[in-house]
N, C-alpha and C positions, 0 to 999 in steps of 0.2 A: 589538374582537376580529377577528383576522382569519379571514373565512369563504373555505373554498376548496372548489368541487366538482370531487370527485373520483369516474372513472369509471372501469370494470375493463368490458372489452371480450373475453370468451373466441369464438373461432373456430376455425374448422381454415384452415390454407395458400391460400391461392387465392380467399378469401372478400370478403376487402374491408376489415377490421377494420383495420388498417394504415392505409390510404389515408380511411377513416372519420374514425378517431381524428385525422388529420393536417390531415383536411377540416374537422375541427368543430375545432381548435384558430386552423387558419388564417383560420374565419369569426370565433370569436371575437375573434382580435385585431383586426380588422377593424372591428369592434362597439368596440374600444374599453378592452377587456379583458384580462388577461394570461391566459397559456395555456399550455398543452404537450401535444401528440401523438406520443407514444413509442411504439413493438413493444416485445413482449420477446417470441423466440425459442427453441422448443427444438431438436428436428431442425428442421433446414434444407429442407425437401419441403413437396410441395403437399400439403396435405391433413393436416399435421401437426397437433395442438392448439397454438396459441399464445393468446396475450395483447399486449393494447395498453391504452393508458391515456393520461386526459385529466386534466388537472387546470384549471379556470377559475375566474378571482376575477375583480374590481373593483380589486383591490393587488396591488402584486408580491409577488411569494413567493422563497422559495429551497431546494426540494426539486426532488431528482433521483436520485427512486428509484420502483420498482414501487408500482402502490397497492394496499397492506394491508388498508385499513377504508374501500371506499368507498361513496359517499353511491347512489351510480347504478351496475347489472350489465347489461351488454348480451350479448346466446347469440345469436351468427349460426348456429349451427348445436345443434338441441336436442339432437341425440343427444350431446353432451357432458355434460347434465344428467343424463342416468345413467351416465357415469363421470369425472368431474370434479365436486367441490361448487364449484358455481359462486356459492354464498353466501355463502362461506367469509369471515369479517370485515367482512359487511356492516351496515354502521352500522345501531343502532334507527332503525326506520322508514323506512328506506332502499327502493330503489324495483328492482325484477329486471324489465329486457322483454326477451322469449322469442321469436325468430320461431317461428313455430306456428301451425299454423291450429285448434290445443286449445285450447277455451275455460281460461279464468283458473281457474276452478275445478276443474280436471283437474289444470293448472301449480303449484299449489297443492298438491294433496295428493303429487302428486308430488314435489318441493320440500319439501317435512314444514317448513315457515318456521314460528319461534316469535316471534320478537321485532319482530311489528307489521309487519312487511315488507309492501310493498306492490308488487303481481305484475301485470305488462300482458304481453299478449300480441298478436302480429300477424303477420299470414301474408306477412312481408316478400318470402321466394321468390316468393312468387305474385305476387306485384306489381311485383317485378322482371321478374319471366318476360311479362307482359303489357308493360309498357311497355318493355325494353330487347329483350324476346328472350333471355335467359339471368338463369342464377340468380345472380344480385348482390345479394344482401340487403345489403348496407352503409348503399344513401342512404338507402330507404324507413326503414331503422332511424335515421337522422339525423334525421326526420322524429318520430321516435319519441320522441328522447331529448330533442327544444326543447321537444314536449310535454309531458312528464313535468317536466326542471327545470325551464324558464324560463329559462337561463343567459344565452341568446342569443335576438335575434330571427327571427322565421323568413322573415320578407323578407331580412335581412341573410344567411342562410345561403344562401338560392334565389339572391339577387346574386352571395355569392363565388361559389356555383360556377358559374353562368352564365359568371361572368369567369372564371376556372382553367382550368374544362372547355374554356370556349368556344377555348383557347387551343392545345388538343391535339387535341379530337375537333369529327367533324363535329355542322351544327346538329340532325339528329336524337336523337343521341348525347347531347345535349347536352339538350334537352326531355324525352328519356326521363329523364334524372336527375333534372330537377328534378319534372317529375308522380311519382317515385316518392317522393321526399322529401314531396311534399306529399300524395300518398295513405296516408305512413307517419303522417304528421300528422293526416293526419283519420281512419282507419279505426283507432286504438290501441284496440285493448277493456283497461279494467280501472275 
């Protein structure tokens, strides 16, 4: 059978989700693995609500559409949690992480989840805001999501983007990403 993880990525404009979603596809293949990093767009503006989406196997696939029912929900931004169901067709037992510095159990009752969902939570701003200097929840949440699926390994993600980044931004630029990737990786609460 073929297993594929699929993730649903909700943010606003300017956030990172885009470039997230593109980072963990291109680490993926990288790993060995087939992949896709897509946006979906509404208004065109910073600060818009959009959506992006992952999908990663071990096989090739051949879907090329939004994901529906996915396995993983990533909120770079919570205040969408109360006007957007960011739950919305998320597989039983499927996994929601929240930037948030609210414990799991707040995101919880908030979220009203029935169907076994399992809820992390992590103060990804804050940890961008420390190592980059600005709010960029993207990578620390990259860090977030190797931990939760396992799809990928997490040296292999810290490698691509050493190499990606290394190729655009300067080396501090560049460090700050990867300790937030790896501070999203160690500090997940759920």
């Amino acid at each position: 059978m073929l297993k594929v993880t699929e993730i649903r990525w909700h943010a606003r404009g300017g956030q990172g989700a885009m470039l997230g979603a593109r980072a963990l596809a291109r680490a993926a293949i990288s790993q060995g693995k087939y992949a896709q990093g897509m946006p979906e767009f509404g208004p065109e503006r910073m600060g818009a609500p959009m959506r992006a989406y992952n999908r990663i196997s071990d096989n090739k696939f051949s879907l090329y559409c939004a994901v529906v029912n996915p396995d993983v929900v990533v909120v770079l931004d919570p205040s969408l949690i109360s006007t957007i169901d960011v739950s919305e067709g998320l597989n039983k037992g499927g996994a929601i992480i929240i930037n948030t510095p609210k414990s799991v159990d707040e995101i919880r009752k908030q979220l009203k989840l029935a169907n076994g969902s399992k809820v992390y939570t992590i103060d990804a701003t804050g940890i961008s805001v420390a190592a980059l200097g600005r709010p960029m929840p993207n990578t620390p949440m990259l860090g977030a999501i190797v931990k939760v699926t396992d799809v990928i390994k997490l040296e292999g993600l810290l490698d691509d983007i050493k190499h990606s980044f290394g190729e655009k931004f300067s080396g501090k630029v560049v460090e700050g990403n990867l300790n937030s990737i790896k501070q999203g990786y160690e500090k997940l609460n759920g």
